[in-house]
N, C-alpha and C positions, 0 to 999 in steps of 0.2 A: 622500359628497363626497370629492372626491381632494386633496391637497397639491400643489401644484408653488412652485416658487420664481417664475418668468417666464411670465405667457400674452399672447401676442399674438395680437391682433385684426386678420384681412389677412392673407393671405400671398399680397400681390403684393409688389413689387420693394424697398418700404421694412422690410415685415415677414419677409420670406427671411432676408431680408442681417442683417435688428438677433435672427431666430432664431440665425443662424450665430453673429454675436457674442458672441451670451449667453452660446450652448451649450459655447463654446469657455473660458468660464470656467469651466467645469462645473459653470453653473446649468441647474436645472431644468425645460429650455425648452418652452414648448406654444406653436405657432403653429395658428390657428385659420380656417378662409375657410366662410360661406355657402356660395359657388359651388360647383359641380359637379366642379370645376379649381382648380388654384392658376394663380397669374401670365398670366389671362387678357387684363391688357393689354399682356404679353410679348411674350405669342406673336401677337397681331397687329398691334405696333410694326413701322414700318420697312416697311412693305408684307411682312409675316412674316420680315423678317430681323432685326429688332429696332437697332432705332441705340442702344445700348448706353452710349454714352461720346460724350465730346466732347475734341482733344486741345486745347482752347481752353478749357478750365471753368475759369471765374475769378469771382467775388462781382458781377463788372459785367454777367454773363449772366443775373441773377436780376432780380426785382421782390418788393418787400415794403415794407411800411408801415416796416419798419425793418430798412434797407440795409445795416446790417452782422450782423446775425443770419447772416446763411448762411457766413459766413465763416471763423467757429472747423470749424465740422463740414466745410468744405471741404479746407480746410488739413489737419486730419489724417488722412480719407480722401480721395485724391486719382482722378484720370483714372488715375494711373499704379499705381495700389493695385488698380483694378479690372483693370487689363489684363492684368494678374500673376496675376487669379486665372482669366480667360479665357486665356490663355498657360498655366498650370498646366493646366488640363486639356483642351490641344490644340484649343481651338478656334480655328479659320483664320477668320482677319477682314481685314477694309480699309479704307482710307477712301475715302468715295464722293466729299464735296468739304466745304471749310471746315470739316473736321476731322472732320467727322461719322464715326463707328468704326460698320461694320454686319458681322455673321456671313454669312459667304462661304456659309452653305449654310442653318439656320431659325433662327428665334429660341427655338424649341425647347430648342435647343444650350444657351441660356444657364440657361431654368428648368431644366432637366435637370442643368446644374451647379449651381445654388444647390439642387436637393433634393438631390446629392449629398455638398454641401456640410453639409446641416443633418443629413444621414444620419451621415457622418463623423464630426460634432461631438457627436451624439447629441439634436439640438432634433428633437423628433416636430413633425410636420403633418397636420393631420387637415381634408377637407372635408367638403362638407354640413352643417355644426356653425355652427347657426344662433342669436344670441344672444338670452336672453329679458329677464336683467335683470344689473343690475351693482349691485350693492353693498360702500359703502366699510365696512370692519370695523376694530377693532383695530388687527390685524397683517397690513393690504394689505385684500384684494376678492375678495367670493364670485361668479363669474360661472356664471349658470343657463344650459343651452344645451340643444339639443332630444337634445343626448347627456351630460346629464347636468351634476354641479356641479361645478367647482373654484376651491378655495381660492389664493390668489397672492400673493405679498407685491407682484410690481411688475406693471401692466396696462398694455401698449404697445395705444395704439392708433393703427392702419397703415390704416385703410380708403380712403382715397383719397379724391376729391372726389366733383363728381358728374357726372364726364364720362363719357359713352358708357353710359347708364344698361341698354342691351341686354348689356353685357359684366360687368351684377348690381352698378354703381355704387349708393351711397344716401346718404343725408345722416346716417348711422347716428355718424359722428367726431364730427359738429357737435354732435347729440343728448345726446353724454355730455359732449363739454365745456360743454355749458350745464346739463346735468343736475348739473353740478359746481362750477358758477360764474364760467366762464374766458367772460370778452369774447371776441366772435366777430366779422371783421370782415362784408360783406356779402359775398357769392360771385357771378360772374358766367362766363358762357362763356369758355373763351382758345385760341387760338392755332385759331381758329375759319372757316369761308370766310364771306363777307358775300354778303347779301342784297339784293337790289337791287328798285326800282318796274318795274311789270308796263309802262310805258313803255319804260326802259329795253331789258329783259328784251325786249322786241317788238323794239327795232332790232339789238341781238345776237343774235335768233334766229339758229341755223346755226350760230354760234361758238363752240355746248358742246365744249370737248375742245382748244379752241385754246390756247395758251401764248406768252407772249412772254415775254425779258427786261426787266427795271425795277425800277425805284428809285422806292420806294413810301412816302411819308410821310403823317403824320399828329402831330399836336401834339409837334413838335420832334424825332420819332425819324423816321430812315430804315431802312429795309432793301432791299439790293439781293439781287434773285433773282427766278425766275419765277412773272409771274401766270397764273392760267388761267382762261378763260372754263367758266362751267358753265348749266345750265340754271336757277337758281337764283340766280347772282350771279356772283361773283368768289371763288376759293380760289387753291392755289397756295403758296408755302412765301413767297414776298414779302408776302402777305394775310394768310396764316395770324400772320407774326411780328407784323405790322402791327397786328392785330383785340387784342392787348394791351396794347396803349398808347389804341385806338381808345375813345370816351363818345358814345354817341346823341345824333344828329345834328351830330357832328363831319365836314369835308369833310376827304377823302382825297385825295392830291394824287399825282398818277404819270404818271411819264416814261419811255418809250418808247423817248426815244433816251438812255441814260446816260451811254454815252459821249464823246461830240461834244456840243459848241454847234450846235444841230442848222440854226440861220438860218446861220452862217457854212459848214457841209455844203453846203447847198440851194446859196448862190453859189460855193461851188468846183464845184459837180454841173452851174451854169453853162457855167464856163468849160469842163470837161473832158470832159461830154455833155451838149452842149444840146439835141439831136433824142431824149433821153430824154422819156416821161412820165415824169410825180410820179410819181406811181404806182407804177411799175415803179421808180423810185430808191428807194420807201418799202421795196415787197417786199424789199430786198436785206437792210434789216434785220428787217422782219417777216415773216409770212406772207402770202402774195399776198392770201392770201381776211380776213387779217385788215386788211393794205394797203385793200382795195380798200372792204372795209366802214367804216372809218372814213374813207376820201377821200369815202364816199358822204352821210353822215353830217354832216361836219364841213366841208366844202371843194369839195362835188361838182363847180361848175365849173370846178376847178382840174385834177383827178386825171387825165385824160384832155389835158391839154393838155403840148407841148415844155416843156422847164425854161424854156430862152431867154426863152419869149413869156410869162413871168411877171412880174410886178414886187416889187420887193424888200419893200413891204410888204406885198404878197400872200405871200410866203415867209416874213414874221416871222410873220403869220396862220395858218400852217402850222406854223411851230416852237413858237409858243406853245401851240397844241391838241397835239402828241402829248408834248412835255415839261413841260406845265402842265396836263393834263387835269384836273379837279376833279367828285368824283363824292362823295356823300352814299347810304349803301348807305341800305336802309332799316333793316338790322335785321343780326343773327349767324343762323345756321342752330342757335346752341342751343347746350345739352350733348349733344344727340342726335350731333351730330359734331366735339365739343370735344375736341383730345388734350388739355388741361387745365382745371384749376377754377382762376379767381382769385378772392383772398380767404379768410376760412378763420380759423383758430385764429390769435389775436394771440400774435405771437411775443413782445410781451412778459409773456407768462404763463408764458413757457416758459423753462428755462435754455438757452441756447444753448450750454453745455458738455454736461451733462447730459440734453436734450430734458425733464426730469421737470416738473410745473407745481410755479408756486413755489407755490400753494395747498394741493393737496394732495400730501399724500408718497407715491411710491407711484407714480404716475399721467405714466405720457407718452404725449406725441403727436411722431410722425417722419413724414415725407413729405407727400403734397401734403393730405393735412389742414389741414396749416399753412400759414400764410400767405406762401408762399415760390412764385415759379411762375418756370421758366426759359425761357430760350427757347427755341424749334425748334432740334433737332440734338443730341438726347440731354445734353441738360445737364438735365432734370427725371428722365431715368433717376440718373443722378449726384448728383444733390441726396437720392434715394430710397437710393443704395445709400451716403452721407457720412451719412446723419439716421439711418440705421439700422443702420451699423456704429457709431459714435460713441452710438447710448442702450444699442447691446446691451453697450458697455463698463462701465456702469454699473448699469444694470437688476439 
């Protein structure tokens, strides 16, 4: 059985960054992953470019049973703490839009810097090192693994939730916090596409792949950004943000036109082309084929007729269907395509200075374990690389 001072369990995004920290105090750091890889949901964040950062990360970006937990670990690792160490080793980045920070060439780039980072510091990484059992001791925890034992005074666990269970996700974090005694809250899919009735689903046929702009609510949140029709339901980065605030059989409420009072549109679209179709007025803000599928749908004898020869509450009837659409999906597509878990380790088990539990000594949890989930646009990357620099300070 070997001695080390720090082992962490995970080496994706929150257990890298809390190795690098450790190491750099010149504790004796083991980061440890199952996988076959380290930071496999790295490297395929971001459409493989990884959205890294957010330059918008602030505590109002998070969801958690208690709202101010994220806050200390935000504050003293920051957006701009991360960007420093992307800028230190040359990696070219941008933002794509609403702050979102993504690598100009793979997300590669980034795990590539954080092992070079844990290389530097001297924190080893070892995969395939699969856990059998954990036990508290004396002086820290003996963890057995399919490569053997180590002894630890402090045991981070980084395993993640349980999204995208193909990328070797598991509910291994939960296991030990209850294995331990720490309240867990309930976990569910987030930032997820929704699911719709095979009704539905029949009059959208053809629409997989379509996208519009909107502003998508559901119990008091909005988000403004694109929805996308899929063969399945509705995804899109407006759905996605939406599907975290969303509770089965809650109605979702989306509007098409966001910009405009869309009845007051319709009568200036009067006066200024009246030998227009609806129709053809709708496409300028949609897409024809998605124009012409919801005139079919919702207004059909209207779509094909002059504006002129409309009546004005035949036009409120129109403005009310695409800026008050109200849709009941049936369900989420899961953790099978969840960039995150919500729910997870009650944060107040945890010091929110320290990550360590107040139960046992020894013993923390960093990153999406916990009950902390951000929103779309690398603020959960951020949360992962503040929870794990901020425990490796301590550990």
């Amino acid at each position: 059985m070997q001695s080390i001072d720090v082992l962490i369990i995970g080496a994706g995004a929150a257990g890298l960054m809390c190795g690098i920290s450790a190491a750099s105090r010149s504790r004796r750091t083991l980061v440890i992953d199952h996988a076959n890889k380290v930071g496999k949901k790295i490297l395929m964040s971001g459409g493989g470019r990884c959205n890294f950062t957010n330059y918008f990360a602030e505590p109002t970006n998070y969801l958690s049973h208690n709202q101010h937990f994220c806050k200390s670990a935000l504050s003293r690792f920051t957006q701009w703490d991360f960007i420093a160490l992307v800028e230190k080793h040359g990696i070219a980045y941008h933002e794509k839009k609403l702050g979102q920070l993504f690598c100009d060439d793979k997300a590669k780039d980034i795990v590539n810097m954080l092992l070079a980072e844990c290389e530097e510091k001297g924190a080893e990484v070892r995969i395939k090192c699969s856990v059998e059992s954990v036990k508290k001791v004396e002086h820290g925890f003996i963890v057995s693994t399919n490569q053997g034992k180590w002894q630890c005074e402090s045991l981070v666990i980084a395993t993640g939730g349980l999204s995208i269970p193909t990328m070797g996700a598991t509910g291994f974090g939960y296991e030990i916090a209850k294995q331990f005694g720490l309240n867990l809250y309930p976990t569910w899919a987030a930032l997820v596409p929704f699911t719709l009735n095979p009704k539905l689903l029949e009059e959208f046929n053809g629409l997989s792949g379509v996208s519009a702009d909107a502003l998508v609510s559901a119990n008091g949140q909005s988000f403004r950004e694109n929805i996308l029709f899929t063969h399945r339901g509705l995804s899109g980065p407006a759905i996605l943000q939406i599907s975290s605030y969303w509770q089965p059989s809650d109605t979702v409420v989306i509007n098409l036109f966001p910009d405009v009072d869309l009845f007051e549109q319709l009568k200036q679209w009067q006066l200024d082309k009246p030998k227009s179709h609806l129709v053809t007025l709708l496409s300028e803000q949609l897409t024809k084929n998605l124009a012409e599928r919801l005139s079919q749908l919702w207004f059909k004898e209207l779509a094909h007729k002059s504006i002129a020869d409309i009546a004005h509450t035949d036009l409120q009837t129109v403005a009310n269907a695409l800026q008050e659409w109200q849709l009941k999906p049936t369900g989420t597509e899961g953790y099978r395509t969840a960039e995150v878990t919500m729910g997870g380790v009650d944060t107040d088990e945890v010091s929110s200075k320290t990550f360590e539990a107040q139960k046992v000594r020894g013993l923390y949890f960093i990153g999406e374990v916990l009950d902390v989930t951000g929103h779309l646009g690398g603020f959960n990357f951020q949360w992962a690389w503040a929870s794990g620099y901020c425990a490796g300070q301590y550990v």
